[in-house]
N, C-alpha and C positions, 0 to 999 in steps of 0.2 A: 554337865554343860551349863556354862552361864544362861540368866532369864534375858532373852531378850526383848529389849525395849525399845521402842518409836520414837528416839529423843526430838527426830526433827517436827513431827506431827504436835507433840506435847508442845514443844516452844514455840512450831506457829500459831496454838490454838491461844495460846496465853500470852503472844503476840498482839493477837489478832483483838481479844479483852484490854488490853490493857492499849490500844490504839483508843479504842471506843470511850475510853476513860480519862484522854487529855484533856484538861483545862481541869477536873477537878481539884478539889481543896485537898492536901496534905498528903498522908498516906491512901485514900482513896484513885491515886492517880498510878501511882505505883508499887503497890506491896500488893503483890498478887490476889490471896485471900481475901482485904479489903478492898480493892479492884472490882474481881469477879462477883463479894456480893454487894457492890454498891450499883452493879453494871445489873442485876437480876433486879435488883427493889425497883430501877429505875422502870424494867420493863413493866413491873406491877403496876406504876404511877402511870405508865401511860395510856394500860390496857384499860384502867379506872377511869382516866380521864379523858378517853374519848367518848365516852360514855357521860361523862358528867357536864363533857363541853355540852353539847344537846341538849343537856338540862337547863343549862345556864341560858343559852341562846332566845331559850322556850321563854326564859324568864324577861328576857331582858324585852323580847318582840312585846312581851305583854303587858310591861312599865310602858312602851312605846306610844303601844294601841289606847292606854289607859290613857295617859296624857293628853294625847292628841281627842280622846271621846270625850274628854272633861271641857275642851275647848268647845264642842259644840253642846255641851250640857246635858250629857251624858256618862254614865259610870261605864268600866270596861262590862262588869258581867249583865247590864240593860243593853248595851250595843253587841253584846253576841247572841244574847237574848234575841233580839231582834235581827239580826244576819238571818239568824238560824231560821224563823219566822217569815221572813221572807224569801228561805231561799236561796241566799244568795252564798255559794259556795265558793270560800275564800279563804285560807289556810293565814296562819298567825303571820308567818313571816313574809306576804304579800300585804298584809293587813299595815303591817309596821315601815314596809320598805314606802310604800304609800304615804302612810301620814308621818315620815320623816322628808321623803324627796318631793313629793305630790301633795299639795296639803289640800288644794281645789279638787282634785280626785279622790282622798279621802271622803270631804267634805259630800262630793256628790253622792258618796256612797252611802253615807250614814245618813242623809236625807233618803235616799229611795227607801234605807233601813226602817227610819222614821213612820213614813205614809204608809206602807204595808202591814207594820206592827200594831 
């Protein structure tokens, strides 16, 4: 007896790969093999990179906060020094949304940070 095979399941599944695969470069868009593992790597890229967005963001908040604490004459790590010191519980990326949109509410904050430290 012949083996039988699933041909419709197989082509929807390599269908279904090589949908997820349009617009890219060359043979990456349509040769099966280089299809499916250019469609795997990318899922590696992205389970890394949301992971590394967060790192980035972490970074950028705190070029942010640095900037805006040099403006009142302060370095970043003396103005968390002095948060912490006073108190004042307040997470990087309110920190940065502040002295980029708010800069008078920054401003009042690193002064109460100031008196307390």
């Amino acid at each position: 007896m012949p083996r039988s095979v699933n041909h419709v399941a197989s082509r929807a599944k390599r269908k279904k790969i090589l949908k997820l695969t349009k617009g890219y470069f060359g043979a990456r868009k349509n040769v099966w093999t280089v299809a499916k593992n250019t469609w795997e790597k990318g899922l590696q890229y992205a389970f890394r990179d949301r992971r590394n967005k967060k790192r980035n963001f972490r970074g950028l908040w705190i070029q942010r906060i640095n900037a805006a604490a040099r403006l009142e004459g302060l370095s970043y790590s003396k103005l968390m020094g002095a948060l912490h010191k006073a108190g004042i519980e307040m997470n990087r990326k309110v920190l940065a949304d502040l002295a980029m949109n708010h800069p008078e509410a920054f401003k009042a904050i690193v002064d109460k940070a100031k008196k307390s430290a």
